[in-house]
Legacy VTK file of the C-alpha trace (Angstrom):
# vtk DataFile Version 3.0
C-alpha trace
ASCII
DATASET POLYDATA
POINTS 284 float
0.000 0.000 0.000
1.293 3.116 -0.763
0.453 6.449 0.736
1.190 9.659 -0.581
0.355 13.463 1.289
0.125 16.498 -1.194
0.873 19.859 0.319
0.056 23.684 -1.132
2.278 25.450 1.744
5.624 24.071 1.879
5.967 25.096 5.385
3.271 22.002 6.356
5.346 19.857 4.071
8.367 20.307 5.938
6.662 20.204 8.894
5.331 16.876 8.466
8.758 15.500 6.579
10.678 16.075 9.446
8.151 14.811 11.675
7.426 11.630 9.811
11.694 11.067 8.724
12.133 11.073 12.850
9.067 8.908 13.444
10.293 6.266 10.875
13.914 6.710 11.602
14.987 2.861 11.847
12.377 0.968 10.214
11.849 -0.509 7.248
9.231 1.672 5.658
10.555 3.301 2.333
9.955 7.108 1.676
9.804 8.933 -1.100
10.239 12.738 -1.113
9.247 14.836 -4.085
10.246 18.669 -2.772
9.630 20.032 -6.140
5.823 18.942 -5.829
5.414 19.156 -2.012
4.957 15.223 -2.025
5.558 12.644 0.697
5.056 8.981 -0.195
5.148 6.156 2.191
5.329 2.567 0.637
3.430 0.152 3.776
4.030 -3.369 2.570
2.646 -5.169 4.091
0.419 -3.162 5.759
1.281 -1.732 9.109
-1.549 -0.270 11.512
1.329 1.460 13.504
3.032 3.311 10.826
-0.495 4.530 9.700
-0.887 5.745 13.345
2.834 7.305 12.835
1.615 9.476 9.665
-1.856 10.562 10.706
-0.158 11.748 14.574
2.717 13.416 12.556
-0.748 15.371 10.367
-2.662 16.081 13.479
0.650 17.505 14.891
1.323 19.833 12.205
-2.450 21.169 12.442
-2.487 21.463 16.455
1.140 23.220 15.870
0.717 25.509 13.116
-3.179 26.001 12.931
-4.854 25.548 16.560
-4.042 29.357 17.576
-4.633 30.928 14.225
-8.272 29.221 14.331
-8.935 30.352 17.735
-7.892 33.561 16.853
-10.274 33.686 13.800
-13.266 32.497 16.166
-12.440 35.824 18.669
-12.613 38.083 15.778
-15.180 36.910 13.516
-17.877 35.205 15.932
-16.883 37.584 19.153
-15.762 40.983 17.250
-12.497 41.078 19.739
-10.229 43.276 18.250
-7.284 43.909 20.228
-4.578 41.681 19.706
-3.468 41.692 23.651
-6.646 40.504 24.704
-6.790 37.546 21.898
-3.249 36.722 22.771
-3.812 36.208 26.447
-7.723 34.471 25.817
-5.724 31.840 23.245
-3.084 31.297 25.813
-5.860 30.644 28.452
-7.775 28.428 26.253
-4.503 26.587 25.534
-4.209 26.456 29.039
-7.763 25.014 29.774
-7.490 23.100 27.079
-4.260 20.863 27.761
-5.764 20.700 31.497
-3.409 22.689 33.160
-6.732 24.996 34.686
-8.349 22.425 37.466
-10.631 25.087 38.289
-12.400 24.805 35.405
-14.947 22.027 35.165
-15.977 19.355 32.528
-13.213 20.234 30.618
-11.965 16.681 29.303
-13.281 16.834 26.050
-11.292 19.797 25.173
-7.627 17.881 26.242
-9.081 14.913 23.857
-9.064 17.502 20.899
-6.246 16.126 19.420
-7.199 12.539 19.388
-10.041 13.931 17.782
-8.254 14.867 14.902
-5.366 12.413 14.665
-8.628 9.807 14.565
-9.874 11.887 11.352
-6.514 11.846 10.181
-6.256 8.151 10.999
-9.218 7.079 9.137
-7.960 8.736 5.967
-4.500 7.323 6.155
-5.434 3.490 6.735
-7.371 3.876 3.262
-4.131 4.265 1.263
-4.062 6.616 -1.614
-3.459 10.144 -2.069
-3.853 12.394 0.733
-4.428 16.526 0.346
-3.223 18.043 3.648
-5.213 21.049 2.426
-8.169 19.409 1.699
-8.090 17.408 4.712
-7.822 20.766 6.585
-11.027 21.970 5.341
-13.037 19.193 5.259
-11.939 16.851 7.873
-11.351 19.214 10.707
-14.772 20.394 11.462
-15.114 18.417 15.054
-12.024 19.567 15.917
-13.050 23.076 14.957
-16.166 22.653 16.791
-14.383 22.085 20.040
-12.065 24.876 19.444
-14.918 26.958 19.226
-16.546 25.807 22.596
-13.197 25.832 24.437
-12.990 29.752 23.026
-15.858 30.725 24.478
-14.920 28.505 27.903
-11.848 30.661 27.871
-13.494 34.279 27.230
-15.356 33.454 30.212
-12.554 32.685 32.489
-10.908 35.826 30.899
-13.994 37.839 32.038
-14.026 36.508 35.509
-10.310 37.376 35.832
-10.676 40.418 34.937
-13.753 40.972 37.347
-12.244 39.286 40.023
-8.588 41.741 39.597
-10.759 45.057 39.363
-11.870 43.297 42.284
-8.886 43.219 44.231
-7.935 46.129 42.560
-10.716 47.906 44.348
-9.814 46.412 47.696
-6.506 47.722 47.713
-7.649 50.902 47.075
-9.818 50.726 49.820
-7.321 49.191 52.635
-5.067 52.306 51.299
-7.802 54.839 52.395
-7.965 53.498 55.801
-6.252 54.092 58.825
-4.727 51.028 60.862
-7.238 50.361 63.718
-4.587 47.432 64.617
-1.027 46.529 64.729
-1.679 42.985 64.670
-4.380 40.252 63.463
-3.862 36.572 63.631
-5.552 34.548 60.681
-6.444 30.989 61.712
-7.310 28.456 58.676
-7.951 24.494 59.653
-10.979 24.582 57.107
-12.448 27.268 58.536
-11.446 30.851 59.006
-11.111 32.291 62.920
-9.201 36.048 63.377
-7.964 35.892 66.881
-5.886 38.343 69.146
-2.653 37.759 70.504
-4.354 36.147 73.151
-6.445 34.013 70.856
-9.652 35.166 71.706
-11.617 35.869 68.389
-12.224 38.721 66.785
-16.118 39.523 66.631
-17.693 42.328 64.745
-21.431 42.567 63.455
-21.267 43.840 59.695
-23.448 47.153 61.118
-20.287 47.998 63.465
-18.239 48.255 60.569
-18.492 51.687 59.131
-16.270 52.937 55.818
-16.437 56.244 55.113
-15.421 56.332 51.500
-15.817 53.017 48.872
-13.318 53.071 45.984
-15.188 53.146 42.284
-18.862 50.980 42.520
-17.383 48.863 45.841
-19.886 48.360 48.509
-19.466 46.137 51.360
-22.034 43.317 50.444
-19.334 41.809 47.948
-16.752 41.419 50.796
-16.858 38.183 52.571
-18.693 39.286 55.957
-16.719 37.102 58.253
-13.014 37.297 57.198
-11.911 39.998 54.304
-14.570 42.658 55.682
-13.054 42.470 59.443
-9.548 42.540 57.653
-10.317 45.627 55.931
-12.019 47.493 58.817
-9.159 46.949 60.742
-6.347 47.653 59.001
-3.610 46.312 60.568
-0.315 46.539 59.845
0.795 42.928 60.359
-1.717 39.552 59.765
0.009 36.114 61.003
-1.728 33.422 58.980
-1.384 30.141 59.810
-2.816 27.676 57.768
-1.456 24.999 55.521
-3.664 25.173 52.236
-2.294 28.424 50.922
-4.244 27.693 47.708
-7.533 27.972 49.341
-9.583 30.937 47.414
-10.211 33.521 50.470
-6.621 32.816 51.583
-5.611 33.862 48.032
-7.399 36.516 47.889
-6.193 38.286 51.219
-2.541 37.481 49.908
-3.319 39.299 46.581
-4.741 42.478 49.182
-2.756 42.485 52.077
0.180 41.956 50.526
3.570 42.432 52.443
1.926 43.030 55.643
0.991 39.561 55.635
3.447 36.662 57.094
3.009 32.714 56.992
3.162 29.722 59.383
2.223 26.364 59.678
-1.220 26.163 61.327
0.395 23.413 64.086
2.663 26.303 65.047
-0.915 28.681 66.380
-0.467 26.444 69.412
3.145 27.804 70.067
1.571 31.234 69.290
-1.109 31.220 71.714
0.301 29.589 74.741
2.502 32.354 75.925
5.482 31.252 73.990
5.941 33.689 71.877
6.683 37.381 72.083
3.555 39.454 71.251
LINES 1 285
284 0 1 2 3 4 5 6 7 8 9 10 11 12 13 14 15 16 17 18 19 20 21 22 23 24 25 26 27 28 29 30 31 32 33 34 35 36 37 38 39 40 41 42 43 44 45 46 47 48 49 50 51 52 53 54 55 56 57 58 59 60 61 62 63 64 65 66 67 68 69 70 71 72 73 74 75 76 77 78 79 80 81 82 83 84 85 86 87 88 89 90 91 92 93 94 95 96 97 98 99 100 101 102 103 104 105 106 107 108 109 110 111 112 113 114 115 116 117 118 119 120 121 122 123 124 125 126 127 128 129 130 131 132 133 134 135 136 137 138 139 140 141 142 143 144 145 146 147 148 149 150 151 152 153 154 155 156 157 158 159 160 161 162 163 164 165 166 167 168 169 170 171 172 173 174 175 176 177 178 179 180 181 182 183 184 185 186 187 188 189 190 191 192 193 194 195 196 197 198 199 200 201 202 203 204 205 206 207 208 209 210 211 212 213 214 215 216 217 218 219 220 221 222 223 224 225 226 227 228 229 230 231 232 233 234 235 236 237 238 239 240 241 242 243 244 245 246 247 248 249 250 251 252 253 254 255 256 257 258 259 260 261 262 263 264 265 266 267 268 269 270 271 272 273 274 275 276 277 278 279 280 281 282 283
């Protein structure tokens, strides 16, 4: 059986030479290279369901490679109207991102990390057939679920984008605000063992109703009912200069959240080490 892969762009053809010459590097299977005519011919006698597998992963690679980001790029301007080319760079990143599963904050998102099987299975199914293959025609026709889940992982990652960008004008606000205040404290401990206590030096807890907390000026459209009651609200009211927090999940979201806020006044221990703290161990 032989197989052979036209090409129109000669920058796909050498993509997938190269590919395919280090793929087959060692066996048996004879290839023929016509650079003239952009034509790579694979002679698969007898046939070999591996090397097939070979040629159709070394296709789907040039595609993810070379076309994935200019696709997802075409989606932001044509279906969404973005125009500015920071924005699409960093929503393509994040889609990338989502997409290769690096984001485990974002749900259901195994289809999108099975893209590419999705297309080396199209490519597959064209390559087991024998014959000629057109890389460009294959593009445009063969593609389309692949497309398809470009263009829901897209709009997955414009919507991450556009809670980032709510949740930083969020902090951005808060900062703001713990800059208008005046320190009310030198000192707050921050206890985390899955839930949140702020404690004195002394280890009593901190207590305030959400009425006895009174700002006189809110930065932008800020008001106090999108400030965690409990924890961030207290933080803020006070002021303090310095906030020991001892936990040992730093990734957990409010605990994120007052790092991105607080900032340098904050410093870190072990949550085992609160004991130490608060039985008259340790200089206050």
């Amino acid at each position: 059986m032989l197989i052979s892969l036209t090409f129109k762009n000669k920058a796909d053809f050498e993509f997938v030479h190269t590919a395919l010459i280090t793929r087959l590097r060692g066996s048996n299977k004879n290839t023929l290279v016509d650079d003239a005519e952009l034509v790579l011919s694979v002679s698969i006698e007898p046939y070999d369901s591996r090397t097939c597998f070979e040629i159709a992963d070394c296709l789907a690679l040039c595609i993810k490679t070379t076309y994935e980001k200019t696709w997802m790029q075409n989606i932001l301007t044509s279906t969404y109207y973005f125009k500015d080319m920071g924005e699409i760079d960093e929503i393509c990143a994040l889609a990338r991102s989502i997409g290769d599963g690096d984001r485990i904050d974002v749900p259901r998102t195994e289809a999108y990390r099975e893209r590419f099987t999705v297309l080396r299975d199209a490519a597959f199914c064209c390559v087991e057939q024998g014959g000629t293959i057109s890389f460009d025609s294959f593009l445009v026709f063969r593609t389309r679920p692949y497309q398809k889940l470009l263009s829901a992982l897209v709009a997955e990652a414009i919507d991450e984008y556009k809670l980032e960008q709510e949740y930083q004008n969020f902090i951005e606000d808060l900062r703001q605000l713990l800059q208008l205040r005046s320190s009310m404290r030198e000192k707050i401990n921050l206890l985390y063992d899955g839930s949140y206590h702020l404690v004195d030096d002394s280890g009593d807890k901190l207590k305030l109703k959400r009425s006895e907390m009174y700002f006189e000026e809110l930065p932008n459209e800020l008001t106090t009912d999108e400030i965690d009651p409990d924890i961030l609200l207290p933080l803020l009211y006070f002021a303090p200069d310095k906030i020991n927090v001892f936990t040992d999940h730093m990734e957990e979201g409010l605990t994120q959240t007052i790092c991105n806020v607080f900032q340098e006044r904050l410093c870190f221990f072990p949550f085992h080490m609160s004991k130490i703290f608060f039985s008259g161990n340790h200089e206050k």
